[in-house]
GUKEMI-348622 format. One record per residue (C-alpha): residue number from 0; y, z, x. Coordinates in steps of 0.001 Angstrom, whole numbers, plus 524288, in hexadecimal, padded with zeros to 5 digits. Layout:
N
> kollum,py,pz,px
> NUM,Y,Z,X
...
//
This chain:
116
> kollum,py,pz,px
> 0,80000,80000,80000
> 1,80D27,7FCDF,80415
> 2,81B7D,8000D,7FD69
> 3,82408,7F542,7FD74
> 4,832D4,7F7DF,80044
> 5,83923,7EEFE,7F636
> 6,83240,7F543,7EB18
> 7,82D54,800EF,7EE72
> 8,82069,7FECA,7E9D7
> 9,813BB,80201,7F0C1
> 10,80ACE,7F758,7F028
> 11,7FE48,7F0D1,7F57F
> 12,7FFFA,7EB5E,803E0
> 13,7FB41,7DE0D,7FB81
> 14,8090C,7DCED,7F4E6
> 15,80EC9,7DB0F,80229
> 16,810B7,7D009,809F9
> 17,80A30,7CF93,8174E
> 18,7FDB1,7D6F7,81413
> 19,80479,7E3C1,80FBC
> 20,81076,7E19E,81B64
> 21,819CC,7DCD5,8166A
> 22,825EC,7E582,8130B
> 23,82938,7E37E,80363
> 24,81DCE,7E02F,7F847
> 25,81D59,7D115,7F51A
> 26,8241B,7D2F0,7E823
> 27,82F74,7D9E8,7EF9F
> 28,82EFF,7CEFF,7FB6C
> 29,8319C,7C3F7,7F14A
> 30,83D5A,7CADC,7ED7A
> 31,84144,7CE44,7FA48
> 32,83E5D,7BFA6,7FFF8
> 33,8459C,7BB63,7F27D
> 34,85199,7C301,7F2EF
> 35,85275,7BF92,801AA
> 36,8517E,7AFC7,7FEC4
> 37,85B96,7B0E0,7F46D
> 38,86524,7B685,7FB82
> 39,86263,7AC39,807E1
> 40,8651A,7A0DB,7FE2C
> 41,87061,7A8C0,7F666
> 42,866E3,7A92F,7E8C8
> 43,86686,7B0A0,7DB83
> 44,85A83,7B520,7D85C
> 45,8604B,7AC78,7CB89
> 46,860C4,7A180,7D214
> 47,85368,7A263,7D887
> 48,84B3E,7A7AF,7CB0E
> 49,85237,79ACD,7C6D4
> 50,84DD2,79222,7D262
> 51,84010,797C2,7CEFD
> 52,84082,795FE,7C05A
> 53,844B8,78770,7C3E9
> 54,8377A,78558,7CB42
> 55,82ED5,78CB1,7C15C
> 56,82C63,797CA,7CAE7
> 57,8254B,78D78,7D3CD
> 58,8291B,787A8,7E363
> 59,82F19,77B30,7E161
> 60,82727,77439,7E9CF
> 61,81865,77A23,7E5E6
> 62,819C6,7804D,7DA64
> 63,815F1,78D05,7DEFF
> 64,819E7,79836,7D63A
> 65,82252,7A053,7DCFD
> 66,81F45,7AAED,7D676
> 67,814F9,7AFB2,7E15B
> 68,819E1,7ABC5,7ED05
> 69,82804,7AFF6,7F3E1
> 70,83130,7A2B7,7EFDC
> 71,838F4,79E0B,7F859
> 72,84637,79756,7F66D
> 73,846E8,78A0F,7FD13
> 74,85447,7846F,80186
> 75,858F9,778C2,8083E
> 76,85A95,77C97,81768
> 77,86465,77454,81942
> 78,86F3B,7788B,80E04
> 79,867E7,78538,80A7A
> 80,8685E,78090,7FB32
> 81,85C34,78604,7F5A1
> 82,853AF,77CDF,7EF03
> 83,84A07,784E7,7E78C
> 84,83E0F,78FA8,7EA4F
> 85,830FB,78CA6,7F104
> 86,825CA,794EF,7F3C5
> 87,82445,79739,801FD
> 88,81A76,78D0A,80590
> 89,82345,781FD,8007A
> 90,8303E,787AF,8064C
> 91,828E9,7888A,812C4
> 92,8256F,77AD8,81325
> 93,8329A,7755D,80EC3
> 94,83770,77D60,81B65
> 95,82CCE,777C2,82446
> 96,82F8B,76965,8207A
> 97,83E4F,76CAA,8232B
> 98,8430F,768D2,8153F
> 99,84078,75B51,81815
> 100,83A8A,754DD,80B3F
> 101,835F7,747AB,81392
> 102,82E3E,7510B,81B44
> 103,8285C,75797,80E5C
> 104,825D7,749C0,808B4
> 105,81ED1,745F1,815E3
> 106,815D9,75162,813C6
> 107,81351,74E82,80530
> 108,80F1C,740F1,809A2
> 109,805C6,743EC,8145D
> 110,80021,74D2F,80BC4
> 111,7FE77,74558,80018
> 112,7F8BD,73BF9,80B5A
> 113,7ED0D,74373,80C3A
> 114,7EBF2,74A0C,7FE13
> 115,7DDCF,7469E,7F9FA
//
């Protein structure tokens, strides 16, 4: 057992991240994380329940609820304008390709390449 600071609950060492170390629960990390990434891009918690009730709850690009996982707000690295919420997986990849949709589209197409 292991009390989490946020809440001040005691709880199983299986409601925290990490095998039992992390600091917080994982209810209280997703509101940590959240509150944290709405400040960085200068967000309501409005304006992102809104963003989320726009996508049905789901990552824009795989349809993942979000509902499970930790979203994360994607944004254009170049002008910072935020263009919606992923799940991490997605966001991740977006980052790796460097933004660049002909890059993305190359991938699609070697993959389709070899779909069975």
């Amino acid at each position: 057992m292991k009390r989490c600071p946020e809440c001040d609950k005691t709880k199983p060492r299986t409601e925290f991240y990490a095998d039992g170390r992390s600091t917080y629960c994982r209810p209280c990390t997703k509101i940590i994380g959240r509150r944290a990434t709405l400040r960085q891009y200068g967000l309501s918690e409005e304006q992102f329940a809104q963003m989320l009730a726009e996508q049905n709850g789901c990552c824009c690009i795989c349809r993942t609820a979000l509902d499970d996982v930790v979203p994360h707000v994607d944004h254009d690295h170049d002008t910072e304008r935020v263009r919606g919420v992923l799940c991490g997986r997605c966001n991740r990849t977006i980052g790796l390709f460097g933004d660049d949709a002909r890059r993305l589209r190359n991938a699609a197409a070697y993959l389709r390449s070899y779909a069975q």
